[in-house]
PATI-568223 format. One record per residue (C-alpha): residue in one letter; x negated, y, z. Coordinates in nm, 2 decimals. Layout:
N
@residuo->a; px->X; py->Y; pz->Z
...
***
This chain:
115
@residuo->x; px->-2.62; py->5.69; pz->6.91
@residuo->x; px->-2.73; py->5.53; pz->6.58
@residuo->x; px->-2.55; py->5.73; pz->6.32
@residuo->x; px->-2.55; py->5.69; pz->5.93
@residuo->x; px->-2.53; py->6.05; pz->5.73
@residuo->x; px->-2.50; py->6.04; pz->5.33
@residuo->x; px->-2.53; py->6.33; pz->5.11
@residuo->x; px->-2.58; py->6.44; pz->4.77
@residuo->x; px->-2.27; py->6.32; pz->4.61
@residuo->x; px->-2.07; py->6.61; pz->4.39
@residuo->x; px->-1.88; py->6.66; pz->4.05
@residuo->x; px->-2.11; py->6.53; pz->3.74
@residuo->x; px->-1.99; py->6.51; pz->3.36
@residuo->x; px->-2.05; py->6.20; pz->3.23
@residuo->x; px->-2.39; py->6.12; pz->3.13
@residuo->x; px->-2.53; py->6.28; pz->3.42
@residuo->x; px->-2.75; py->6.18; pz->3.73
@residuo->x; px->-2.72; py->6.24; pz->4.10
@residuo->x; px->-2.92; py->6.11; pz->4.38
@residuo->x; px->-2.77; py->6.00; pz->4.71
@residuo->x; px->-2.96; py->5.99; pz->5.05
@residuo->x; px->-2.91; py->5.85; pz->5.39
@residuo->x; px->-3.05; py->5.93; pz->5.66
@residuo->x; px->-3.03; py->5.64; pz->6.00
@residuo->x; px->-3.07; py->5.91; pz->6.29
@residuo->x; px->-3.13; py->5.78; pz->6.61
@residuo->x; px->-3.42; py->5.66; pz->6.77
@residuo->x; px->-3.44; py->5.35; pz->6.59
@residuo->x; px->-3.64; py->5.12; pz->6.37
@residuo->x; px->-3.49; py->5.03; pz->6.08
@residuo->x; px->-3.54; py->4.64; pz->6.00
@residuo->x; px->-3.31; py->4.45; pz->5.82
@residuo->x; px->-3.14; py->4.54; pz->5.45
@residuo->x; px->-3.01; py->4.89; pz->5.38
@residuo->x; px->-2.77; py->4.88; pz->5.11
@residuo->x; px->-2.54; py->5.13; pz->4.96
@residuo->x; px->-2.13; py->5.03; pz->4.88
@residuo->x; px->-1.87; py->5.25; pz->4.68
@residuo->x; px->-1.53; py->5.23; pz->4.72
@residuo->x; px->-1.25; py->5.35; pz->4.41
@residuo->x; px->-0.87; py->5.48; pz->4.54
@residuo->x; px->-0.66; py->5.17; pz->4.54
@residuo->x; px->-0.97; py->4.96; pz->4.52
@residuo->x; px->-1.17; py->4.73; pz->4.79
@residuo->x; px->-1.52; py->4.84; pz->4.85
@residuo->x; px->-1.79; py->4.69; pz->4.66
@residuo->x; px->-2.17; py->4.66; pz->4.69
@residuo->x; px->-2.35; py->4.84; pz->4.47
@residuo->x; px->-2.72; py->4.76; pz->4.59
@residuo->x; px->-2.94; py->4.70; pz->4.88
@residuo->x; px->-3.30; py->4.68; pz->5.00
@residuo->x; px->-3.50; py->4.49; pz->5.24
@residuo->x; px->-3.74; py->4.69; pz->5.45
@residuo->x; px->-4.07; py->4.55; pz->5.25
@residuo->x; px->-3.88; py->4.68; pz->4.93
@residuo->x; px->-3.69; py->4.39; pz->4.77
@residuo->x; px->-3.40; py->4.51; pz->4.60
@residuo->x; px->-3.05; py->4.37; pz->4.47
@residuo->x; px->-2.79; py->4.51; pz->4.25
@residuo->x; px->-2.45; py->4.47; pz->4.13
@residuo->x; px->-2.45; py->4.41; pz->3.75
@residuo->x; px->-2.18; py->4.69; pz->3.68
@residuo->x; px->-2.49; py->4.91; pz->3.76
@residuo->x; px->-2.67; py->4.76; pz->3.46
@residuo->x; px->-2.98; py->4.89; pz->3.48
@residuo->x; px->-2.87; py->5.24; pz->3.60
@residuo->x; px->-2.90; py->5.29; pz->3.97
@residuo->x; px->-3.23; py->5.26; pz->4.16
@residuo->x; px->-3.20; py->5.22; pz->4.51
@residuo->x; px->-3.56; py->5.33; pz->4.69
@residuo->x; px->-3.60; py->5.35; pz->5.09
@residuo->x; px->-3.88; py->5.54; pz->5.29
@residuo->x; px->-3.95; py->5.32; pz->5.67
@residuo->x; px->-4.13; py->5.65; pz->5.75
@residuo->x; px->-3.82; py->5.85; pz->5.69
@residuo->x; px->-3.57; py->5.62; pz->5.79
@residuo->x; px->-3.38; py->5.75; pz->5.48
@residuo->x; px->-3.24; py->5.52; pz->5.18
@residuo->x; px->-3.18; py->5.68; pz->4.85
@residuo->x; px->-2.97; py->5.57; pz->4.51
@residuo->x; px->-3.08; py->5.73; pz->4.23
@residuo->x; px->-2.79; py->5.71; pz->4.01
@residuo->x; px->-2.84; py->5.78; pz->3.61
@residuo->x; px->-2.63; py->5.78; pz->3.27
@residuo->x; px->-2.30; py->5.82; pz->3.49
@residuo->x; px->-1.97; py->5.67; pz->3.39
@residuo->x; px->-1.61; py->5.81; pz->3.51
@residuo->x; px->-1.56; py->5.45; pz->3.65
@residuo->x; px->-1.82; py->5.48; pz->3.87
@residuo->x; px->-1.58; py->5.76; pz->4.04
@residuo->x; px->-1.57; py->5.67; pz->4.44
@residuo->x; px->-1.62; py->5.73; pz->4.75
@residuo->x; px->-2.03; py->5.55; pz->4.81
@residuo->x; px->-2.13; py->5.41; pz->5.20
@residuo->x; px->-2.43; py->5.37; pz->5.34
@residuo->x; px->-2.48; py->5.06; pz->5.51
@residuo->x; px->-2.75; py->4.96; pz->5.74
@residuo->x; px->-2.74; py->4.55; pz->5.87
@residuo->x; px->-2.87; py->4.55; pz->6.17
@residuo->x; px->-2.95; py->4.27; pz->6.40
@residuo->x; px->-2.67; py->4.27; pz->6.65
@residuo->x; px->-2.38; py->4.50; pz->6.40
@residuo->x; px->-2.31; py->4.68; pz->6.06
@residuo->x; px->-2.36; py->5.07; pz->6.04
@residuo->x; px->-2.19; py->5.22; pz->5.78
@residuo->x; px->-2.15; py->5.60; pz->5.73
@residuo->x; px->-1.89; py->5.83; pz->5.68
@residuo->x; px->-1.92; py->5.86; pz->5.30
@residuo->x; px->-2.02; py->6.11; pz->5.03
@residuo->x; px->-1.78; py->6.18; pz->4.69
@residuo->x; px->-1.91; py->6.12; pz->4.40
@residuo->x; px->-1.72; py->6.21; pz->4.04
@residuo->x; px->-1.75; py->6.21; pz->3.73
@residuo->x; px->-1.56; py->6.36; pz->3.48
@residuo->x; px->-1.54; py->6.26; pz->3.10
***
């Protein structure tokens, strides 16, 4: 019933910002860390980020000061505001929620960016 839905990925020149959401439908609470992963063709999946519900936030250093990751508890919606894009940061990004008995993970939004 709990289901993870991403959007807002697309084709971006380098340079350029995009802003992913994710929405946790489902009567649910969120608690727990919601973090966002990215996986490259050919390459294992990585974190990128991740929040706790009271806001603390953690980031992989290849983002470098580029990505904000932001949640609303209201919403039950996570968002990664992504700037100054690269072509390596071409991949397929997750949404994952940690919950307290199993992982959700979505299905995935394309993000690329061209040079």
């Amino acid at each position: 019933q709990v289901q993870l839905v991403e959007s807002g990925g697309g084709l971006v020149q380098a340079g350029g910002s995009l802003r992913l959401s994710c929405a946790v439908s489902g009567s649910v609470v969120v608690l727990g860390v919601l973090g966002w992963y990215r996986q490259a063709p050919g390459k294992q999946r990585e974190s990128v980020a991740a929040i706790t519900r009271r806001g603390t936030t953690n980031y992989a250093d290849f983002v470098k000061g580029r990505f904000t990751i932001s949640r609303d508890n209201t919403k039950n919606m996570v968002y990664l505001q992504m700037n100054s894009l690269e072509p390596e940061d071409t991949a397929t990004y997750y949404c994952k929620w940690s919950g307290t008995y199993t992982d959700y993970w979505g299905q995935g939004t394309q993000v690329t960016v061209s040079s």
